[in-house]
Structure formats: structure tokens, C-alpha cells
N, CA, C and O atoms as a Tripos MOL2 file, in Angstrom:
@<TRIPOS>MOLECULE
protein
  140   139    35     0     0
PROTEIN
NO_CHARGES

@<TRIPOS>ATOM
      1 N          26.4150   31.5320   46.9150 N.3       1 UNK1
      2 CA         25.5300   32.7020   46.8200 C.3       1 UNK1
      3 C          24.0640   32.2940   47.0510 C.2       1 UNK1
      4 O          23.1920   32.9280   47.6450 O.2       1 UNK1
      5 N          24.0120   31.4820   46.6440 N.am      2 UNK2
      6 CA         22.5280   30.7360   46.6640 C.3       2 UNK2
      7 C          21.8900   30.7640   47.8930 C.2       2 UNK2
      8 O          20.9560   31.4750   48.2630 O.2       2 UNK2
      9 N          22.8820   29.3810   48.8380 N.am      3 UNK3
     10 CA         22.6130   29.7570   50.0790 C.3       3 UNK3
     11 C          22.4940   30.7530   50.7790 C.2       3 UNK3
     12 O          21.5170   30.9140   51.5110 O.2       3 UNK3
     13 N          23.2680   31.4250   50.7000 N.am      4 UNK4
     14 CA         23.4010   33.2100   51.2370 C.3       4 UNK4
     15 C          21.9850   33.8910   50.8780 C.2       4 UNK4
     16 O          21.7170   34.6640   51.7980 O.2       4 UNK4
     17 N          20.8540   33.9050   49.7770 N.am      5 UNK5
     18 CA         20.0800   33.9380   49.6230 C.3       5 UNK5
     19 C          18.8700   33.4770   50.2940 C.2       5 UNK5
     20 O          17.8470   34.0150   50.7170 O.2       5 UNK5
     21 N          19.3260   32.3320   50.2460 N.am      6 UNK6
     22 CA         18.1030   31.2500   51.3330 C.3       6 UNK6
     23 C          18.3010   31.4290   52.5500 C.2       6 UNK6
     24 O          17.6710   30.7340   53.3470 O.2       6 UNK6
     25 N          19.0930   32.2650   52.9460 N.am      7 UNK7
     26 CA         19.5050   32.4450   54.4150 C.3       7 UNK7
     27 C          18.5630   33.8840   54.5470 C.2       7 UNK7
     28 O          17.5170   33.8910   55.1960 O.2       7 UNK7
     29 N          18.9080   34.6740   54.0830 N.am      8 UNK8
     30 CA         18.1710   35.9470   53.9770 C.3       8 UNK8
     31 C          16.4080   35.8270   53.9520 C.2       8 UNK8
     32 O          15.5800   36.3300   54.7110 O.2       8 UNK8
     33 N          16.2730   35.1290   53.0010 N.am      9 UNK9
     34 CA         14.8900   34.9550   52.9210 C.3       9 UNK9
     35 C          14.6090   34.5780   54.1890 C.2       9 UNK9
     36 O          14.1820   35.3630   55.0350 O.2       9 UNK9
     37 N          14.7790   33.6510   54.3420 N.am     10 UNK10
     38 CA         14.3550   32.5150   55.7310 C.3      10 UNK10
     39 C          14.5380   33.8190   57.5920 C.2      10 UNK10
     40 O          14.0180   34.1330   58.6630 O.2      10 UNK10
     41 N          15.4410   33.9840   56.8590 N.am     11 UNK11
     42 CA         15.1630   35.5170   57.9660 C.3      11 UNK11
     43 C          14.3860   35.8420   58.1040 C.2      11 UNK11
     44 O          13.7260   35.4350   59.0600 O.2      11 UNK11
     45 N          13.8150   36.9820   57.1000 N.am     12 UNK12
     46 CA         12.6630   37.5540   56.2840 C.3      12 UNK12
     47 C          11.5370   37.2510   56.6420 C.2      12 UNK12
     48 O          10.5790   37.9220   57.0280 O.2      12 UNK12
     49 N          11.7540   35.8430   56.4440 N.am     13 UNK13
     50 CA         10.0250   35.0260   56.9740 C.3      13 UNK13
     51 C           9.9000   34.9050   58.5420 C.2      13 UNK13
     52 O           9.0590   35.1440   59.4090 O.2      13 UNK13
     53 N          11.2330   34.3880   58.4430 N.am     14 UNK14
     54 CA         10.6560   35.1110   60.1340 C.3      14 UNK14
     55 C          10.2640   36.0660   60.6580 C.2      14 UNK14
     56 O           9.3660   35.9910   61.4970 O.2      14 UNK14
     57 N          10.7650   37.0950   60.3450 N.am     15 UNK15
     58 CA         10.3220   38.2030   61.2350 C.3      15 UNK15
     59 C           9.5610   38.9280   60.7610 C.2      15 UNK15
     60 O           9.3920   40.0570   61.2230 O.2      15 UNK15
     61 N           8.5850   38.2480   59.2100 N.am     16 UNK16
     62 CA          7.3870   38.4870   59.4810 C.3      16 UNK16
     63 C           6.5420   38.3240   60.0010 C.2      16 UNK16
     64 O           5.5980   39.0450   60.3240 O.2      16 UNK16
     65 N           6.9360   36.7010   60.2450 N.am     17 UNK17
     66 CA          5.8920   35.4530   61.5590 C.3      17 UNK17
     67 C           6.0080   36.1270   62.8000 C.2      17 UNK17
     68 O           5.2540   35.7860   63.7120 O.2      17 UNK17
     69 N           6.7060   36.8920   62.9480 N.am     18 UNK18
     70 CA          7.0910   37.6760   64.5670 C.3      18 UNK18
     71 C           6.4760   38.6120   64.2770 C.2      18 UNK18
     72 O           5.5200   38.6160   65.0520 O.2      18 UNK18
     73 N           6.4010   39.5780   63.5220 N.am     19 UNK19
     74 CA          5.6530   40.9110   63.6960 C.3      19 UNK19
     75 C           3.9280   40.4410   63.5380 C.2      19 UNK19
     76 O           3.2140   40.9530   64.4010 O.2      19 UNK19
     77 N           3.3580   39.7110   62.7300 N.am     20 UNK20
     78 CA          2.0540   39.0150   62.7130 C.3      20 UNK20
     79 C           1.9550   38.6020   63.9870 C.2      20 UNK20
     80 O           1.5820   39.4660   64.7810 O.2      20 UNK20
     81 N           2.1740   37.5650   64.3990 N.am     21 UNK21
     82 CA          2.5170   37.3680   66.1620 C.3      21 UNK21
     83 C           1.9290   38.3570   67.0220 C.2      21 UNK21
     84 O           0.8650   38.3290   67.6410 O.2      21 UNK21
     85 N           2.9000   39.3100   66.9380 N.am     22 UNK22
     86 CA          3.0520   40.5150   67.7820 C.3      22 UNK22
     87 C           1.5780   41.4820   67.3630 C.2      22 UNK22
     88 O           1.1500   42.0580   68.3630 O.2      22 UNK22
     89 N           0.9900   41.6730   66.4570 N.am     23 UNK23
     90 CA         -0.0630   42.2500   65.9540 C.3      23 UNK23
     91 C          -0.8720   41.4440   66.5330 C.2      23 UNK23
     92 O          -1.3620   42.0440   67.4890 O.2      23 UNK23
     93 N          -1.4730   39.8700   66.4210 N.am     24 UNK24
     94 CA         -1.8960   39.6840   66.9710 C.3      24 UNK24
     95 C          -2.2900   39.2960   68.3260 C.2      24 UNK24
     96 O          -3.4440   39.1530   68.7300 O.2      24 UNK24
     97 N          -1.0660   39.1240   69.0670 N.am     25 UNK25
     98 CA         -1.0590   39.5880   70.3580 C.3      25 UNK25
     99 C          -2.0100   41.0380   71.1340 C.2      25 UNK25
    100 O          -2.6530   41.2000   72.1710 O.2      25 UNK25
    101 N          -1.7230   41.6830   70.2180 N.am     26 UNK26
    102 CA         -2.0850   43.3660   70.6150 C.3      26 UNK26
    103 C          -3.7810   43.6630   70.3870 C.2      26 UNK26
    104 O          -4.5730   44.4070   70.9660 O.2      26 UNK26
    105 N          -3.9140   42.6890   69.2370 N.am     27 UNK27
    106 CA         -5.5280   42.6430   68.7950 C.3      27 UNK27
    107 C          -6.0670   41.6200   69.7000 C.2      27 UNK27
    108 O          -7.2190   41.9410   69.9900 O.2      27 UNK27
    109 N          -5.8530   40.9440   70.0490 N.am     28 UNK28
    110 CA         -6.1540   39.7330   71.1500 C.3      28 UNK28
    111 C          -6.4440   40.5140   72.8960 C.2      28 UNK28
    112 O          -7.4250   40.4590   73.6360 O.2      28 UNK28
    113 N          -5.0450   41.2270   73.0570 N.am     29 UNK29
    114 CA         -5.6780   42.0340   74.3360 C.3      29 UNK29
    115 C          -6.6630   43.0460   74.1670 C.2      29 UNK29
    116 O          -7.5660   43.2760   74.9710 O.2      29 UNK29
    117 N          -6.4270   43.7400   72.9220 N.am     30 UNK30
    118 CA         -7.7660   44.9430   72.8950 C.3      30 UNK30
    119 C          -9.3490   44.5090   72.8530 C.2      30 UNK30
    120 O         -10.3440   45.1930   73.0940 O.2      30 UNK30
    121 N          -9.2220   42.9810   72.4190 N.am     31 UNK31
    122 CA        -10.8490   42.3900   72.7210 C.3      31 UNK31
    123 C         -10.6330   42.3330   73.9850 C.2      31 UNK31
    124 O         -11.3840   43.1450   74.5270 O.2      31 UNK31
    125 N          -9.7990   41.6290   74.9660 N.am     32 UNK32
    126 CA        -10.1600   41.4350   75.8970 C.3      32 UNK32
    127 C         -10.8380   42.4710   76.6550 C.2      32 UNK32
    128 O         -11.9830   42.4720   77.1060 O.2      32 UNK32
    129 N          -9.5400   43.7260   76.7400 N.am     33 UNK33
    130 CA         -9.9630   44.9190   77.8060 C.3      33 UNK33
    131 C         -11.7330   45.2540   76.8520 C.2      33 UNK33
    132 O         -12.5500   45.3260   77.7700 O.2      33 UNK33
    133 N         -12.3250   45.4130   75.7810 N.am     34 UNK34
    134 CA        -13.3630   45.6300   75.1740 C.3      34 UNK34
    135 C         -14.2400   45.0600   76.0720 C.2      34 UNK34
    136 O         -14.7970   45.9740   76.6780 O.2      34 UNK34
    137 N         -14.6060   44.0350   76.4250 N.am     35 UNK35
    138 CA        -15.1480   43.1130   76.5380 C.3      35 UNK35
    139 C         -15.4750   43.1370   78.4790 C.2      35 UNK35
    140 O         -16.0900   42.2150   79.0130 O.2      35 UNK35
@<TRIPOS>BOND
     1     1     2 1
     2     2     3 1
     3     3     4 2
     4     3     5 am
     5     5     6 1
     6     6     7 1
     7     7     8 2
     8     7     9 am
     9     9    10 1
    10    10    11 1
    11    11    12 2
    12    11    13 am
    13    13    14 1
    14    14    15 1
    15    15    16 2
    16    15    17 am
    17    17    18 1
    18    18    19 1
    19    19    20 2
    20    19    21 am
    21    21    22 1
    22    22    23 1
    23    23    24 2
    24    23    25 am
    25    25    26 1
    26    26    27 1
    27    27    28 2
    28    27    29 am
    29    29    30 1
    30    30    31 1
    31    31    32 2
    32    31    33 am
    33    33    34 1
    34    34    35 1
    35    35    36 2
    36    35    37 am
    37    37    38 1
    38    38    39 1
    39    39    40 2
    40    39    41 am
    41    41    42 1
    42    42    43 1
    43    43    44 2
    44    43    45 am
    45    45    46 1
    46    46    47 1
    47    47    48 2
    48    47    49 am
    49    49    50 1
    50    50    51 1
    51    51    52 2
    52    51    53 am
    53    53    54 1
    54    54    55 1
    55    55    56 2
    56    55    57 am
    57    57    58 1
    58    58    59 1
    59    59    60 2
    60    59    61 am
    61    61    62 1
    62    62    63 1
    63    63    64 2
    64    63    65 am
    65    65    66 1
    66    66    67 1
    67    67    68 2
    68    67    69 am
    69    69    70 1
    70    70    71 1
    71    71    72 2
    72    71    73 am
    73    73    74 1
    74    74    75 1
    75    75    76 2
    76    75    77 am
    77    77    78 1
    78    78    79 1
    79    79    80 2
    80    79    81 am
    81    81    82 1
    82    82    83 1
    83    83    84 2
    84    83    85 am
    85    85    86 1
    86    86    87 1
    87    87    88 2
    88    87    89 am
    89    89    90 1
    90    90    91 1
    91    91    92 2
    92    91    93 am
    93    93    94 1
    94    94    95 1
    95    95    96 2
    96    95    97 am
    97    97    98 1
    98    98    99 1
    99    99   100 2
   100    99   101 am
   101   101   102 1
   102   102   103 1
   103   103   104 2
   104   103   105 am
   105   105   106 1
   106   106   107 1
   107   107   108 2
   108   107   109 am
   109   109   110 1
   110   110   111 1
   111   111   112 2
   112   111   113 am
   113   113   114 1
   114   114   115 1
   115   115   116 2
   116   115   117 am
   117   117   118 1
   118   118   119 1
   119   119   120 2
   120   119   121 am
   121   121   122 1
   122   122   123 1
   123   123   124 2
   124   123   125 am
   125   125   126 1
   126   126   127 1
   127   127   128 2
   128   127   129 am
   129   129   130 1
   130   130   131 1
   131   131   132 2
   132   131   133 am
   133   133   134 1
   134   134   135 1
   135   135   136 2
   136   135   137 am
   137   137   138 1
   138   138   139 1
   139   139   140 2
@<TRIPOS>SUBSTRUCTURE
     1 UNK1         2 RESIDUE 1 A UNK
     2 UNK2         6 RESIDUE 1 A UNK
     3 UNK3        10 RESIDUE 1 A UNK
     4 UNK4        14 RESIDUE 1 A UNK
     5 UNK5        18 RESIDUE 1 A UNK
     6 UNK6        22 RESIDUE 1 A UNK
     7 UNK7        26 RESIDUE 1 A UNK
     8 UNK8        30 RESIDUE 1 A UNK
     9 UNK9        34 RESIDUE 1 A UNK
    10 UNK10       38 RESIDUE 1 A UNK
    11 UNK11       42 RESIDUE 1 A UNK
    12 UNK12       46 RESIDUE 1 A UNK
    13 UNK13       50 RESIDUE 1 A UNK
    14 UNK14       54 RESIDUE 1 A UNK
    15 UNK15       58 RESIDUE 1 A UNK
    16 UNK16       62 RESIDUE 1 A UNK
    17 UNK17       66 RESIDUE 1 A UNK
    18 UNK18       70 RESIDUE 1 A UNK
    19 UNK19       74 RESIDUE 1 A UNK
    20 UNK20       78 RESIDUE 1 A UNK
    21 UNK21       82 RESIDUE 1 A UNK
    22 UNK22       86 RESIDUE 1 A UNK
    23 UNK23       90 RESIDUE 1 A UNK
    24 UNK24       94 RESIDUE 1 A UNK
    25 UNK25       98 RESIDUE 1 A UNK
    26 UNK26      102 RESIDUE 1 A UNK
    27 UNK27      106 RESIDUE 1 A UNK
    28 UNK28      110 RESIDUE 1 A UNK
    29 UNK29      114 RESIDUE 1 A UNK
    30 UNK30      118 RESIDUE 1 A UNK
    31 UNK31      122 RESIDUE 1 A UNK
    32 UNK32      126 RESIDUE 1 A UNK
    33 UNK33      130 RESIDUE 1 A UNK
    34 UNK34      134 RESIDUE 1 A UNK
    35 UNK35      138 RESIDUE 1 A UNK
């Protein structure tokens, strides 16, 4: 169960690191075109 836990989490964190990513991707081009 444990593991099964640590598996989930570790998901989790990822695809927060991916959506942050992805946000900043999007804030990164909107300076550009700004600019």
C-alpha cells in the first residue's frame, strides 16, 4: 500500500512540474510578443 502511495504522489509531482512548465512557457512567449 505504501508503495502504491508513493507512486501516486510521485505522479502528482509531476504533473505539477508539467503544468508550471507549461505556464511558464506561455508567460515566456507573452514577454516576447510584448516586447
Amino acid at each position: 500500500m505504501k508503495g502504491q502511495y508513493e507512486q501516486m504522489h510521485l505522479r502528482l509531482a509531476a504533473q505539477l512540474t508539467q503544468d508550471e512548465i507549461e505556464k511558464h512557457r506561455g508567460l515566456n512567449e507573452l514577454r516576447t510578443t510584448m516586447e
